[in-house]
C-alpha positions as a printed NumPy array, in Angstrom:
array([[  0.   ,   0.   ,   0.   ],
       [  2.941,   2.343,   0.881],
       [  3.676,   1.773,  -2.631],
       [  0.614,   2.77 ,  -4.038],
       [  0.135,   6.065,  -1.851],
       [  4.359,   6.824,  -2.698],
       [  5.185,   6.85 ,   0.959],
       [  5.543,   4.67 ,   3.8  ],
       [  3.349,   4.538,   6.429],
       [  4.722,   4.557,   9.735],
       [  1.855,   2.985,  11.546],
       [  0.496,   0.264,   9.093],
       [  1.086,  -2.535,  11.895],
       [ -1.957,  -0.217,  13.712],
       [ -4.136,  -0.525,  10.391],
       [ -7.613,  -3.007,  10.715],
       [ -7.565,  -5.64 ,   9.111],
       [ -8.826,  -5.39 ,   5.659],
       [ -8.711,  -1.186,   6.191],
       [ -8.007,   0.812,   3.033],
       [ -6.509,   3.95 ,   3.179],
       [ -8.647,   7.347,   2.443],
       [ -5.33 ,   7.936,  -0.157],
       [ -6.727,   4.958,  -1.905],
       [-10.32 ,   6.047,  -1.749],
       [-10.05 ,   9.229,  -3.236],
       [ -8.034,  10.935,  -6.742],
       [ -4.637,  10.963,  -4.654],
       [ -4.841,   6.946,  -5.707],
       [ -5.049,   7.988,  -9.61 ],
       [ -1.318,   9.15 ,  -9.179],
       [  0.674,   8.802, -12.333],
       [ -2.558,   8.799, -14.525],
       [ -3.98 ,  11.473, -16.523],
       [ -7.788,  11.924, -17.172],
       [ -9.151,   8.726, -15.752],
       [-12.547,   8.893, -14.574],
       [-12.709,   7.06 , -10.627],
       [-15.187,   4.28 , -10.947],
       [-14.846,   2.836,  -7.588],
       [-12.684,   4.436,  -4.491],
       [-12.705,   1.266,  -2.331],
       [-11.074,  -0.829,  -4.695],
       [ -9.586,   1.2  ,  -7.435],
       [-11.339,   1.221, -11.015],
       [-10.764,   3.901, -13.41 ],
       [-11.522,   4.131, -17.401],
       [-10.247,   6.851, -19.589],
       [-13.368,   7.611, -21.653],
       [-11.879,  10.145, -24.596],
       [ -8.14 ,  10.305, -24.023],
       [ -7.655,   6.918, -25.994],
       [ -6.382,   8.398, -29.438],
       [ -2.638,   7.59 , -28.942],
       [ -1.677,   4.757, -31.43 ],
       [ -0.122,   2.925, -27.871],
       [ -1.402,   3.688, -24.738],
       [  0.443,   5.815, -22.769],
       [  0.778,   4.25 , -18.946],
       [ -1.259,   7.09 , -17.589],
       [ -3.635,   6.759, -19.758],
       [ -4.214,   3.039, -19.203],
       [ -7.192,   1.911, -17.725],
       [ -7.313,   0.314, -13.465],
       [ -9.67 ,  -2.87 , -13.058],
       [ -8.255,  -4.167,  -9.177],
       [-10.168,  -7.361,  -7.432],
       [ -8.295,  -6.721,  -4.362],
       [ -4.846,  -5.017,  -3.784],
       [ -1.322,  -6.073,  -2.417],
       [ -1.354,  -5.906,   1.425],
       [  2.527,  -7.225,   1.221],
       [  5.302,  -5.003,  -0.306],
       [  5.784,  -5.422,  -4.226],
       [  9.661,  -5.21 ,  -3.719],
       [ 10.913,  -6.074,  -7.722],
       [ 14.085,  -7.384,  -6.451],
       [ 12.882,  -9.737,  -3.88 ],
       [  9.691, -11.495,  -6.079],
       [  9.253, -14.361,  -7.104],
       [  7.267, -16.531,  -9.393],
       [  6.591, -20.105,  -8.81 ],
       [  5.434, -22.033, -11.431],
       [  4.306, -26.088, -10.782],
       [  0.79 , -28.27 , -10.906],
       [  1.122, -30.586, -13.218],
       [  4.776, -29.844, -14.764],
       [  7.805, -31.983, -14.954],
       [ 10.389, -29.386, -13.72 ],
       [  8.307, -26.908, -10.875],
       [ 10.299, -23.613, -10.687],
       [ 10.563, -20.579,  -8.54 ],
       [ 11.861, -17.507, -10.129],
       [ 13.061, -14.292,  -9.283],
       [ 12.775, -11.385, -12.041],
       [ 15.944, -11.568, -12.608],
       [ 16.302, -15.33 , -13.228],
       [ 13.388, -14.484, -15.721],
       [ 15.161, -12.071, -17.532],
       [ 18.285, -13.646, -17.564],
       [ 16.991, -17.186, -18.426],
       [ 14.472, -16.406, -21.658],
       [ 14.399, -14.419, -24.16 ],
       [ 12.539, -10.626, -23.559],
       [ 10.476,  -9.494, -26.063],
       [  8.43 ,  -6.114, -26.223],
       [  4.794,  -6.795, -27.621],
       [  1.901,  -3.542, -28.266],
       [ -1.087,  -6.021, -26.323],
       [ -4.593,  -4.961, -26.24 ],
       [ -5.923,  -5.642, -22.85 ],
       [-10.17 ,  -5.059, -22.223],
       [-12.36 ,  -5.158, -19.021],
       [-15.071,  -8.237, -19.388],
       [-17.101,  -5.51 , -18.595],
       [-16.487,  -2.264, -20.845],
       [-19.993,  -0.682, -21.698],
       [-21.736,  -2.023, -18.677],
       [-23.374,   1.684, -18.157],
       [-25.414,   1.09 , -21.407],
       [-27.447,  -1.737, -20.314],
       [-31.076,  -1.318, -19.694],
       [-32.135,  -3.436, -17.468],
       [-28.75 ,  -2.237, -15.549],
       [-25.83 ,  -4.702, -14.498],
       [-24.188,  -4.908, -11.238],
       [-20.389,  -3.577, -11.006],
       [-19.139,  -1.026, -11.887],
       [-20.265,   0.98 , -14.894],
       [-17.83 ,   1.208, -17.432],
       [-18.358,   3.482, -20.396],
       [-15.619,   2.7  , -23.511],
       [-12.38 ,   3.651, -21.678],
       [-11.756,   0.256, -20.177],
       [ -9.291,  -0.835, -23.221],
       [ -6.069,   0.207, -24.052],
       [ -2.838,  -0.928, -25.767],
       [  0.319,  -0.089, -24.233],
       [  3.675,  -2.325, -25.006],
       [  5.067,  -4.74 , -22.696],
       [  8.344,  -5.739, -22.468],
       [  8.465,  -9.546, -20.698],
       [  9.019, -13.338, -21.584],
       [  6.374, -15.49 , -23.089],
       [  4.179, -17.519, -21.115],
       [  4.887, -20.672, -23.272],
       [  8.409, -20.645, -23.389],
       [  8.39 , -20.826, -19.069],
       [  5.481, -23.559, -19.243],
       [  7.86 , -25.372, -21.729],
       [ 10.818, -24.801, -19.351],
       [  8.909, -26.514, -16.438],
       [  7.494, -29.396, -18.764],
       [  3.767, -29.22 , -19.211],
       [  2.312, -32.82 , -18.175],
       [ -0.017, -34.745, -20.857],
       [ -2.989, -34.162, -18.856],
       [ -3.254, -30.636, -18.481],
       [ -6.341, -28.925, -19.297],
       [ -6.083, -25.583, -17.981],
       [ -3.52 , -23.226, -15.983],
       [ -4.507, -21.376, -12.753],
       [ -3.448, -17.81 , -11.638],
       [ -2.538, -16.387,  -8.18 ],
       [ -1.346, -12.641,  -7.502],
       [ -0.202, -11.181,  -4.012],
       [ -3.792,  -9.314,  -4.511],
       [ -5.769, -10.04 ,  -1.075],
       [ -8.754, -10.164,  -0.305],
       [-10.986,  -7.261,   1.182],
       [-12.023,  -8.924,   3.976],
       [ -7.957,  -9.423,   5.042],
       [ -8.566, -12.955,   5.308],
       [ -4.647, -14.456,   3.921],
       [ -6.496, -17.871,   2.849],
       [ -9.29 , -16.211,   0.57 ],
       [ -8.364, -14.511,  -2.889],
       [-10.053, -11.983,  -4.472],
       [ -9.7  , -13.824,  -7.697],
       [ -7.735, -16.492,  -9.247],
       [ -8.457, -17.291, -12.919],
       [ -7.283, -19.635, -15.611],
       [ -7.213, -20.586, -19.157],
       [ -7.376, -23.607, -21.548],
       [ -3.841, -24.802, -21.978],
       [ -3.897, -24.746, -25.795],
       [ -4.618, -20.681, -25.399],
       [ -1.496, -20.581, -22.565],
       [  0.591, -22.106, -25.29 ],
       [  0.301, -19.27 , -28.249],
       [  2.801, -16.536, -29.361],
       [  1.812, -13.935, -28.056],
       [  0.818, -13.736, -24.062],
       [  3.479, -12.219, -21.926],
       [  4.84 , -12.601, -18.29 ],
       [  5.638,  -8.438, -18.02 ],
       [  7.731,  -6.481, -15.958],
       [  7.673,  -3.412, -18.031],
       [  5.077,  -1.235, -19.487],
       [  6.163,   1.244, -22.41 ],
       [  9.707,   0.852, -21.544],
       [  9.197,   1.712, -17.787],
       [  8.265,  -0.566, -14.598],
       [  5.054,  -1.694, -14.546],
       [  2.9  ,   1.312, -12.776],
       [  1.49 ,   0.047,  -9.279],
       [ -2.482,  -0.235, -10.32 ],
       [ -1.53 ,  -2.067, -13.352],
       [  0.088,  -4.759, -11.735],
       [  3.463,  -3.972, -10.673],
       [  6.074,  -5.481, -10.343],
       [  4.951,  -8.637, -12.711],
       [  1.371,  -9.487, -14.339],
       [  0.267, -11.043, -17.121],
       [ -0.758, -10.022, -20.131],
       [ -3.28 , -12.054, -22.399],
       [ -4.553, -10.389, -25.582],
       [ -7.999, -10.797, -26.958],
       [ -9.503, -12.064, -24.288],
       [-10.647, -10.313, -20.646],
       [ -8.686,  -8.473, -18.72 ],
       [ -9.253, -10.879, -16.215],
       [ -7.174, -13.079, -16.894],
       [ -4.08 , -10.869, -17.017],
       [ -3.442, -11.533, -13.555],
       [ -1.339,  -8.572, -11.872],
       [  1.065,  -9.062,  -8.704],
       [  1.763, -12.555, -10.411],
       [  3.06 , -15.054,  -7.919],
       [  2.277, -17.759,  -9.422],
       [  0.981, -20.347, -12.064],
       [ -0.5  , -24.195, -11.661],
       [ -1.391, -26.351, -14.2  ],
       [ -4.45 , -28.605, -13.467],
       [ -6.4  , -31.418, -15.516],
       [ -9.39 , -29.908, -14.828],
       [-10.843, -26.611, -15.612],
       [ -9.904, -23.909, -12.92 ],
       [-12.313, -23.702, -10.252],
       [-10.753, -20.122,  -8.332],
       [-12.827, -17.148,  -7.478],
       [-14.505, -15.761, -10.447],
       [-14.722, -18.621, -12.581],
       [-17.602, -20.344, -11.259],
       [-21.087, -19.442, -11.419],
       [-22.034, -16.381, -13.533],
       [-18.547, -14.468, -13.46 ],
       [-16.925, -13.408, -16.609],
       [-19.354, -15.856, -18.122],
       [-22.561, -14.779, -20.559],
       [-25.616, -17.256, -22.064],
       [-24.69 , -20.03 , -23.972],
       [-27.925, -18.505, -26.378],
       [-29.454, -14.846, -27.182],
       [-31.593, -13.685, -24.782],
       [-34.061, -10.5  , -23.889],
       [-32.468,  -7.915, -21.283],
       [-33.823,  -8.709, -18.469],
       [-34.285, -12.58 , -19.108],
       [-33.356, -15.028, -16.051],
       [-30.608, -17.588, -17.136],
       [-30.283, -20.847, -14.929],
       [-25.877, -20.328, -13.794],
       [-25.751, -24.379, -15.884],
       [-26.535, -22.136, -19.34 ],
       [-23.474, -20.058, -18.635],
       [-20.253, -20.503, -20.492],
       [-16.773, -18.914, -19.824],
       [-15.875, -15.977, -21.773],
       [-12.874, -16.997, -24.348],
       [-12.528, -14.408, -27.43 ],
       [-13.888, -10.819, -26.642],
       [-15.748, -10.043, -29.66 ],
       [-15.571,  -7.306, -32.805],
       [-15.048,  -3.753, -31.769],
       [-14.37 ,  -0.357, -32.943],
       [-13.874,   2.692, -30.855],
       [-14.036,   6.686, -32.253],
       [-10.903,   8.523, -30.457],
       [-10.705,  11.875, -32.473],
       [-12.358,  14.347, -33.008],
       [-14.008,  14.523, -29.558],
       [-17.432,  14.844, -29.268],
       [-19.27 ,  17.901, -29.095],
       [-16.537,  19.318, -31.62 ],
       [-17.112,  22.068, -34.371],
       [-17.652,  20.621, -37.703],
       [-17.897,  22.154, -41.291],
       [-16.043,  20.91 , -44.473],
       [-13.982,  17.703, -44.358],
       [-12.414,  16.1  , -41.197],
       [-10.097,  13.314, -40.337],
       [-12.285,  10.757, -37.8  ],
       [ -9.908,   8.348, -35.976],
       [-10.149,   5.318, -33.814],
       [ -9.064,   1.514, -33.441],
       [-10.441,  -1.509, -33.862],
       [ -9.864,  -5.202, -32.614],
       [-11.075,  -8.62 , -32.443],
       [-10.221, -11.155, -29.588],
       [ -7.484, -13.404, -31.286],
       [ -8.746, -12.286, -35.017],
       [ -7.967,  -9.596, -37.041],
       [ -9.881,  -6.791, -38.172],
       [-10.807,  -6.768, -41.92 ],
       [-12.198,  -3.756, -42.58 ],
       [-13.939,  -0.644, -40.649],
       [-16.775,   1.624, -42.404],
       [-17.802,   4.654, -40.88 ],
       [-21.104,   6.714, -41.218],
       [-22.477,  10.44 , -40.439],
       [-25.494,  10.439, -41.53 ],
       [-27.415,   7.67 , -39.264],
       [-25.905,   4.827, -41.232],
       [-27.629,   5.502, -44.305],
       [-24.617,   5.518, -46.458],
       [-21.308,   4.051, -45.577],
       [-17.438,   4.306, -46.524],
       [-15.088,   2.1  , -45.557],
       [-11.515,   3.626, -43.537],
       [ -8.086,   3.526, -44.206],
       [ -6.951,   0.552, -41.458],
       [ -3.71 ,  -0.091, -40.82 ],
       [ -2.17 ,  -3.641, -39.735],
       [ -1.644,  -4.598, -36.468],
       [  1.757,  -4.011, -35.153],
       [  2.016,  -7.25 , -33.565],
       [ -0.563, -10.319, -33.257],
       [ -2.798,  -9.051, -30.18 ],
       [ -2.585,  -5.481, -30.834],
       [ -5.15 ,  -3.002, -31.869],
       [ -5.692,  -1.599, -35.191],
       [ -5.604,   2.458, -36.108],
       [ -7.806,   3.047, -38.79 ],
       [ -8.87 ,   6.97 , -40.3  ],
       [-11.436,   8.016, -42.947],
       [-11.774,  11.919, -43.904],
       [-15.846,  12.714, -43.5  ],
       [-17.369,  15.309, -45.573],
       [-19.759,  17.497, -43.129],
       [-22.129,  19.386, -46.034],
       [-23.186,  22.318, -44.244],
       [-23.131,  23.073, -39.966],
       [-25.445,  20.885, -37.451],
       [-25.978,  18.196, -34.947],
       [-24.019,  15.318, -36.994],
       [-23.621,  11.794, -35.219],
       [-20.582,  10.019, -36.472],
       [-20.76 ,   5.907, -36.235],
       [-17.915,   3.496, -36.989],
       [-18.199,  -0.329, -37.27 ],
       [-15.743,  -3.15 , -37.647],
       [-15.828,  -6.26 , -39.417],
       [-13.299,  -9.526, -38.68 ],
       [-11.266, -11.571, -40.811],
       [-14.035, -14.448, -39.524],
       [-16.922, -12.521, -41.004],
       [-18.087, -11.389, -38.03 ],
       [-19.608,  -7.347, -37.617],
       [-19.909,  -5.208, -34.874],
       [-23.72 ,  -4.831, -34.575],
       [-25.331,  -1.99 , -36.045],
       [-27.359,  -0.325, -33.411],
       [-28.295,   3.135, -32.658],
       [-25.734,   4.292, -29.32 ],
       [-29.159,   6.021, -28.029],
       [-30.653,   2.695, -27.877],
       [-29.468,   0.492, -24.565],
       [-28.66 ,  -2.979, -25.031],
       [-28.268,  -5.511, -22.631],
       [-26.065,  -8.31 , -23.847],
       [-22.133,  -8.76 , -24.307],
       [-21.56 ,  -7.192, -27.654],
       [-20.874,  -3.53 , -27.962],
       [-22.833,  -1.986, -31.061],
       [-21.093,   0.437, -33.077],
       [-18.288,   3.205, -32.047],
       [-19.761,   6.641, -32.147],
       [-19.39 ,  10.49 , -31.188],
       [-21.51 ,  13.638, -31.808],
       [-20.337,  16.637, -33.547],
       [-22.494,  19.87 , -33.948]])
């Protein structure tokens, strides 16, 4: 916690168990981050709604989605990460030893809340209400999760890896995490997923998960676990806090907002699906003439195809300029110059389309909508 407020506390052996801080409960807890909108004071969750139009994320202008927080000091030189389950080899690593014993790379990685959009839905959702800002793409510099797992000799039978960070839970409890989350093996084992120490070429700031996390593209947030301490393989699928019952799970089926869903008709989130997201201009900006509309786009573990964007209610559509990712599991920048015919009230939509075919649904941003999928990227201009 000393870490997070930037000084030590000289009486922390005095704190409650469980207490927070009031420097983590108020803006004081935002330090090193630039626009972010507080969500939640108790356990800090901040977006950045309209500040996203950097190609990659700046650190302060990454989104904060904690479960708990560290009650232990996050000391770089003195963690460690132990990785065992089902493996031939079980390790224990310090950052150094992971460093010095794999090859670094430095991946742009999109990371998105399970949750992003929540304040749309009508009937409402519990938790906290994220607008659009809970995505971002910053780099990380780390090794990959598959070449460790390889290292410690992944056993025939396992089905899925389990995740444990040095964030406790509220209640102060040292046998009860906050959450502990997984993934299928075969998902562990691709290119791109990261065991990070750095974010844009500096340590990893304290709300994102200093000093290690992980990093998993393309699918929630959640299961970049930060504070990472360590990583079990099992042969069954993970059974830790928030991955039973209805967390980070939706219908296995459409159904109406509002509609009950027996918990056995759940399934596990895996790919986050087809978006697009308007960064520039802002809304509520002057138009007239021609201007250059901005955003990004992204897919889960797909790419984007192609992003068309529309000002006049999605009557008529062109299609952007979008660029490549710069890495697999990074976002896409895409641009179109819009011709505004004369001054008004001018609503400016964008939607994205996957290399699998699948769109970003075409709905009115006026219009709740109370499922997963996000419908299309907008902003108003008069």
């Amino acid at each position: 916690m000393g870490s997070m407020i930037g000084t030590a506390i000289p009486f922390h052996r005095n704190m409650p168990t469980g207490f927070i801080p009031a420097a983590l409960a108020d803006q004081h807890a935002l330090t090193g981050k630039d626009g972010l909108t507080l969500l939640n004071d108790r356990l800090i969750n901040a977006e950045t709604p309209q500040l996203l139009d950097d190609p990659i994320t700046p650190t302060a202008r990454h989104f904060i989605r904690n479960n708990g927080v560290p009650f232990e000091g996050t000391d770089a030189q003195s963690w460690t990460l132990t990785v065992d389950g089902l493996v031939n080899n079980p390790m224990t690593m310090t950052i150094a030893e992971l460093q010095n014993n794999f090859e670094n790379h430095t991946l742009a990685l999109t990371v998105e809340c399970g949750g992003k959009g929540r304040a749309a839905f009508d009937p409402p959702a519990k938790g906290n209400q994220w607008t659009l800002g809970a995505v971002a793409c910053s780099e990380w510099t780390g090794v990959k999760l598959k070449d460790v797992l390889n290292a410690a000799g992944v056993k025939d039978n396992v089905v899925y890896t389990a995740h444990v960070g040095a964030d406790s839970h509220m209640s102060g409890k040292p046998d009860k995490l906050p959450i502990s989350r997984g993934m299928p093996i075969e998902k562990a084992m691709t290119d791109n997923i990261l065991i990070a120490w750095a974010q844009n070429g500096e340590p990893i700031h304290p709300n994102n998960g200093a000093p290690l996390r992980l990093v998993v593209p393309g699918w929630p947030g959640s299961l970049s676990h930060k504070w990472l301490q360590r990583i079990y393989l099992r042969d069954v699928i993970h059974d830790g806090p928030k991955m039973t019952g209805t967390a980070y799970r939706v219908p296995n089926r459409p159904v109406s907002p509002g509609e009950k869903v027996d918990k056995k008709d759940f399934v596990i989130i895996e790919r986050m699906l087809v978006k697009s997201l308007i960064t520039s201009p802002k809304t509520g900006t002057g138009t007239g003439g021609q201007v250059e509309v901005r955003g990004h786009a992204w897919s889960g573990d797909r790419r984007v195809q192609r992003v068309d964007v529309s000002h006049d209610f999605g009557v008529t559509w062109q299609q952007a300029e979008l660029d490549d990712p710069v890495n697999d599991g990074a976002w896409q920048n895409w641009r179109a110059n819009v011709e505004f015919p004369q001054a008004g009230y001018y609503e400016v939509w964008a939607g994205a389309t996957d290399d699998a075919g699948e769109q970003q649904p075409l709905q009115s941003p006026g219009i709740p909508r109370a499922t997963s999928t996000t419908p299309c990227g907008a902003l108003r201009l008069r």
